[in-house]
C-alpha positions as MATLAB code, in Angstrom:
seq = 'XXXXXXXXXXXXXXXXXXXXXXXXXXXXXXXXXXXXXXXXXXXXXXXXXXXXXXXXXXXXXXXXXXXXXXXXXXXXXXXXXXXXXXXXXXXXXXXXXXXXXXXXXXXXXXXXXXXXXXXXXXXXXXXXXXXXXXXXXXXXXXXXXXXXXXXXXXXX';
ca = [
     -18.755    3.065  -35.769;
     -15.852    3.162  -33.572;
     -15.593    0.591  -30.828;
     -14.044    1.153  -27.621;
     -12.083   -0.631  -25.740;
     -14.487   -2.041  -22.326;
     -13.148   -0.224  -18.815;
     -11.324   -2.954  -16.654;
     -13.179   -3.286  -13.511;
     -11.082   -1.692  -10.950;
     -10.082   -3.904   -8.126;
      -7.658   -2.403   -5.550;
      -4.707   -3.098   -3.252;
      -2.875   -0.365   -0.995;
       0.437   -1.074    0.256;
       2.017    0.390    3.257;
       5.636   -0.902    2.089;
       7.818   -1.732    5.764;
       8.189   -4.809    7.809;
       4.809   -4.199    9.326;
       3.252   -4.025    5.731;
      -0.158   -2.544    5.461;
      -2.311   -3.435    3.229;
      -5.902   -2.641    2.271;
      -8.386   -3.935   -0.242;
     -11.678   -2.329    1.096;
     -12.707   -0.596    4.337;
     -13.275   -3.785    5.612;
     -10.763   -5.757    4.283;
      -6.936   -5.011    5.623;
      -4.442   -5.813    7.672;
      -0.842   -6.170    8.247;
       1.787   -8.693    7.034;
       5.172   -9.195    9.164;
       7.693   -9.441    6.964;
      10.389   -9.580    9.936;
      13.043  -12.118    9.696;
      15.050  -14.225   12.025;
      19.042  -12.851   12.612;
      20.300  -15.672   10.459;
      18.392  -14.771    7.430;
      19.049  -12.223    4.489;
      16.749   -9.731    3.279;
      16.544  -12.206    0.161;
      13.756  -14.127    2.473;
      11.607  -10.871    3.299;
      11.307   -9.944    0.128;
      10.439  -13.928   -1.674;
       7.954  -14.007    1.088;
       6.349  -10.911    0.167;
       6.772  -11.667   -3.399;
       4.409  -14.685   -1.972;
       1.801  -12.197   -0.200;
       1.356   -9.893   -2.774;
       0.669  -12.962   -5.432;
      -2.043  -14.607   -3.253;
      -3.768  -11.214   -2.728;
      -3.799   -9.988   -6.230;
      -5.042  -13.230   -7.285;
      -7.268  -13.963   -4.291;
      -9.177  -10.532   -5.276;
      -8.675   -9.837   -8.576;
      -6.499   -6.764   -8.226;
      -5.960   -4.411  -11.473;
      -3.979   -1.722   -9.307;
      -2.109   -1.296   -6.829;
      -1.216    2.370   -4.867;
       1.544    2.504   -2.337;
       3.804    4.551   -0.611;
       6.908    5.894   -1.857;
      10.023    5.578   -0.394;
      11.677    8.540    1.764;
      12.950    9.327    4.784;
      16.413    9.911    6.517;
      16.881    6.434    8.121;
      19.166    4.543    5.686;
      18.080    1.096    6.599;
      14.420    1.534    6.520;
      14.957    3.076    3.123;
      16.955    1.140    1.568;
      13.905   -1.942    2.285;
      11.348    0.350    1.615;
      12.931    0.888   -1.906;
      13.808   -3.027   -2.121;
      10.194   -3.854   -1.511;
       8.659   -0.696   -3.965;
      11.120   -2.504   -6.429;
       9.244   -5.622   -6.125;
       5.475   -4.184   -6.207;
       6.358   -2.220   -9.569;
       8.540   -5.593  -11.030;
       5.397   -7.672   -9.931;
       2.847   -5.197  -11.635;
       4.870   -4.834  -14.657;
       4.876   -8.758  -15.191;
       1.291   -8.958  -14.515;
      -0.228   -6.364  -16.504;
      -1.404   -3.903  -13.064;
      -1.345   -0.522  -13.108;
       0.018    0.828  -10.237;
       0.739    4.525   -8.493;
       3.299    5.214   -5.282;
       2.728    8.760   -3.203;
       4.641   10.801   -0.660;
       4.363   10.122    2.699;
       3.423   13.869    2.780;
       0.551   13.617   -0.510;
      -0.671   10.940    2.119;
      -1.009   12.546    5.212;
      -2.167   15.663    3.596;
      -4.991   13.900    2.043;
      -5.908   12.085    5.072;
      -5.315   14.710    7.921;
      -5.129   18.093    6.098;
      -1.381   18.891    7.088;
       1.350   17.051    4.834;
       3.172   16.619    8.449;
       0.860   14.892   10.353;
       2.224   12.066   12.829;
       1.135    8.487   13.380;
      -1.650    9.389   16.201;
      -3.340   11.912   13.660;
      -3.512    9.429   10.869;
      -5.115    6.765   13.073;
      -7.572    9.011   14.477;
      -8.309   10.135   11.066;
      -8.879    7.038    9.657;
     -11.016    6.094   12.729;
     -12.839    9.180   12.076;
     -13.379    9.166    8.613;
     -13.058    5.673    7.440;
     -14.618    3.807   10.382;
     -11.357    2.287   11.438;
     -11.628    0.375   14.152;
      -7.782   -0.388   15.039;
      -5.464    0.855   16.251;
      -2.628    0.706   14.054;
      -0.530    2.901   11.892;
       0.285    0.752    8.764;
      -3.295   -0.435    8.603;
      -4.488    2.899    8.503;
      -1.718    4.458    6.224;
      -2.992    1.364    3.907;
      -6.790    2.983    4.222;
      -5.653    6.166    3.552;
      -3.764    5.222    0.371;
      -6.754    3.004   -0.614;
      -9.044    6.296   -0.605;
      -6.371    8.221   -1.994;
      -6.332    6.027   -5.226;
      -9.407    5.673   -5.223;
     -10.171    9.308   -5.109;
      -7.702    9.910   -7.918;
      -9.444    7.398  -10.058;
     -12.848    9.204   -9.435;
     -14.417    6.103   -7.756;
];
């Protein structure tokens, strides 16, 4: 008889990667995390204290994988700390045996709203819509929308 290997349970974590960082474990459980810095700090200090916020959520709730956003876009600051923090996500899963996924902006909004172009108001009110958000705001609700995007693409 062959034996299989037992399915990992699948916790998740959805990442909104910016300096207002969305995140989302559940419907009911998200938020946002400032990563903003004071003038006379580096980026160096964003990303260690992310580093710190992503550690004390994947091992506050178990996560197993974690979805997020890809990097894109035609502002050069905002992409190059997008990328920065994507960088650490994928280092972090790597050395702590997650699986993890990244989408377009657009396989996002599509999934949510219908049209890959939609703007901030339309994923809000689709997420208050369809998810039961409750807020108001756009990285929260990006976060829901990956959450249900993962979890749609791992058929649970």
């Amino acid at each position: 008889m062959k034996r299989t290997k037992k399915p990992r349970s699948q916790n998740l974590l959805a990442l909104d990667p910016a300096t207002k960082f969305g995140w989302a474990i559940d419907r009911d459980v998200y938020g946002v995390w400032d990563l903003t810095v004071r003038k006379d700090q580096s980026i160096g200090f964003k990303l260690l204290r992310f580093r710190a916020m992503l550690n004390e959520a994947c091992q506050l709730h178990g996560v197993t994988v974690i979805g997020y956003e890809k990097p894109g876009g035609r502002n050069y600051r905002a992409l190059v700390l997008h990328s920065k923090l994507v960088g650490e996500i994928e280092k972090y899963c790597e050395e702590n045996d997650i699986e993890y996924r990244g989408y377009s902006a657009g396989e996002i909004k599509k999934f949510a709203t219908g049209k890959g172009n939609s703007g901030k108001p339309a994923m809000i009110a689709a997420a208050q819509e369809k998810l039961g958000y409750t807020g108001e705001d756009d990285n929260e609700a990006d976060a829901l929308w990956i959450l249900e995007l993962l979890k749609y693409e791992l058929g649970l």
